[in-house]
VOVEX-113386 format. One line per 10 residues: number of its first residue (from 1); their letters; for each residue x, y, z of C-alpha. Coordinates in steps of 0.2 Angstrom, whole numbers, plus 5000, padded with zeros to 4 digits. Example, Ala and Ser with C-alpha at 12.3 -4.5 7.8 and 13.67 -1.06 7.14 Angstrom:
BEGIN
1 = AS = 5062:4978:5039 | 5068:4995:5036
END
This chain:
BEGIN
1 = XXXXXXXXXX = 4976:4970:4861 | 4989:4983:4856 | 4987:5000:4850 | 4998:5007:4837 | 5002:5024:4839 | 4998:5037:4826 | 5012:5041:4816 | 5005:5058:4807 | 5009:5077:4812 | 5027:5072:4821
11 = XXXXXXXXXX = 5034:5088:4816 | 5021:5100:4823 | 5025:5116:4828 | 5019:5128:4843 | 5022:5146:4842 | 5034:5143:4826 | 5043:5133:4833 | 5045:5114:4833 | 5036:5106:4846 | 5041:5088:4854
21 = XXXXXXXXXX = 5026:5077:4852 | 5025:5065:4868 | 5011:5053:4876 | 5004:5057:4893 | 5001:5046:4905 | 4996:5044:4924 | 5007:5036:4939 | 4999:5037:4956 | 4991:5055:4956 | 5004:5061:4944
31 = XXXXXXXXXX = 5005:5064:4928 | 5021:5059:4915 | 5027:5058:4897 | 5039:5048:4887 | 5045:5057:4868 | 5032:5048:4856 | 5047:5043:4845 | 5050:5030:4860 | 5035:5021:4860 | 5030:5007:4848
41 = XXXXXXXXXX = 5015:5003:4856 | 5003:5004:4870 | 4996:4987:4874 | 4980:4987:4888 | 4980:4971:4902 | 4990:4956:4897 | 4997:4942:4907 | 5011:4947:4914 | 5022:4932:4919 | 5032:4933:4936
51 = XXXXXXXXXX = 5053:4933:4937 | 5056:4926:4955 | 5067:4936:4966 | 5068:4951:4955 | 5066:4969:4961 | 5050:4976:4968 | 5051:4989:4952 | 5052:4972:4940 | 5032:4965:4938 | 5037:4953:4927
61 = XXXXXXXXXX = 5040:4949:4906 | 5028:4949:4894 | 5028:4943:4876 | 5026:4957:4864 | 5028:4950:4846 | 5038:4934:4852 | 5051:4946:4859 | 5054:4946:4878 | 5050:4962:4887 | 5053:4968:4905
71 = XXXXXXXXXX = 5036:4976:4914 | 5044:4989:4922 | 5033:4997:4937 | 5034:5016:4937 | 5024:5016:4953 | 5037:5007:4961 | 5052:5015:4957 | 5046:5033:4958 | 5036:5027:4976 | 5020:5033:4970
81 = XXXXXXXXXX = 5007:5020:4976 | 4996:5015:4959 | 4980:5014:4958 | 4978:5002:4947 | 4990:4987:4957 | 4999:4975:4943 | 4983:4981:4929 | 4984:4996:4919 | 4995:4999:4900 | 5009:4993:4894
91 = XXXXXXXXXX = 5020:5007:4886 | 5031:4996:4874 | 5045:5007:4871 | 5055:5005:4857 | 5070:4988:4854 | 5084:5000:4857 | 5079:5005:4874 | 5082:4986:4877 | 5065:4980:4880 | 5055:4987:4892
101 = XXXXXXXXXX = 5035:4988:4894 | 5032:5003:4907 | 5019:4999:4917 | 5007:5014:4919 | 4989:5018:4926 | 4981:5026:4910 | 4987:5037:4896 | 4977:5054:4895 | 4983:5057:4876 | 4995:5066:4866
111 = XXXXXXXXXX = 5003:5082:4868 | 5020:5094:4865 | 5030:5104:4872 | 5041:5118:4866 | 5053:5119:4884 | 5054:5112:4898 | 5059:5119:4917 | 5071:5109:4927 | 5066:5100:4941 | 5077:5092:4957
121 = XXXXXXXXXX = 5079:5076:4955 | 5069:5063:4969 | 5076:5050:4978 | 5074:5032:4972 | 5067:5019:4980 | 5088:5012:4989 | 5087:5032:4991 | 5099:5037:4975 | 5094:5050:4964 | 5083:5043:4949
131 = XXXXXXXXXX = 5092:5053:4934 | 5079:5050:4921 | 5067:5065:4925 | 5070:5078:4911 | 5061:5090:4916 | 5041:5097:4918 | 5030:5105:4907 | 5012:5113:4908 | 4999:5102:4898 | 4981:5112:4899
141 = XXXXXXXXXX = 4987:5118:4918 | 4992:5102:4921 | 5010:5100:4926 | 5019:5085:4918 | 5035:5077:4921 | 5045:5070:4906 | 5054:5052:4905 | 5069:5050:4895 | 5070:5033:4891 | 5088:5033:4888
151 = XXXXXXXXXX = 5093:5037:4907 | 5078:5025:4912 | 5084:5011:4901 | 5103:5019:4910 | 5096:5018:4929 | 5089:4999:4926 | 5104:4991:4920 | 5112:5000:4936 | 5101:4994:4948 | 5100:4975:4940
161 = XXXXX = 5119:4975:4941 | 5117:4981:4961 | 5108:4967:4962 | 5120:4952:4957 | 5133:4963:4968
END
């Protein structure tokens, strides 16, 4: 059963300034977030239906509103073992990140961020840099590392079009 995400209080501001709203949410031990203006909605456990010989970091498709989407494992692609196996949330992001539904542990809420530091980028799972982390930023102590969905939506296409190479 989907949640829709709230849509009030997407211009507040910390400190004066204007803050970028985001939901939070757990891969492995670590904790993430994608810009709230990417999401659509979160759905909990659906049937997820198996692609044969995809990548590892493909689950599957869903059907979200009669539309296709990819279930993307974060887990996988990031090597952070889940918790939660092929269970967990569905992070619908929105049409124009071309149909992906991240597959997550849990979401731990909302949050902002005013700036983020820069972080060194990790090594993907064929040991390639993975060019969608943004950046981290401290959510109540906790450190969080931001997911353009852009680059990810980027970094996916690339490795689908390695593997018709």
């Amino acid at each position: 059963m989907p949640e829709i995400l709230p849509g009030e209080d997407r211009e507040k501001t910390v400190a004066g300034k204007k803050a970028n709203k985001v939901v939070v949410f757990t891969v492995g031990r670590e904790y993430f977030a994608l810009p709230l203006e990417s999401l659509v909605e979160i759905y909990r456990s659906v049937e997820i239906t198996p692609v044969p010989l995809a990548p590892r970091f493909l689950k599957g498709v869903v059907s979200v509103h009669g539309q296709l989407a990819s279930v993307i494992s974060l887990g996988e692609i990031l090597r952070a073992p889940s918790l939660a196996g092929n269970s967990g949330l569905l992070l619908i992001l929105a049409r124009e990140f071309g149909g992906i539904a991240l597959l997550v542990e849990k979401t731990t809420g909302f949050s902002s961020y005013n700036n983020l530091e820069e972080v060194t980028m990790e090594q993907g799972p064929d040991g390639g840099s993975v060019h969608f982390l943004e950046g981290v930023f401290r959510d109540k102590g906790t450190l969080v590392t931001l997911i353009s969905p852009e680059k990810l939506r980027i970094w996916i296409d690339q490795e689908f079009a390695k593997e018709e190479e």
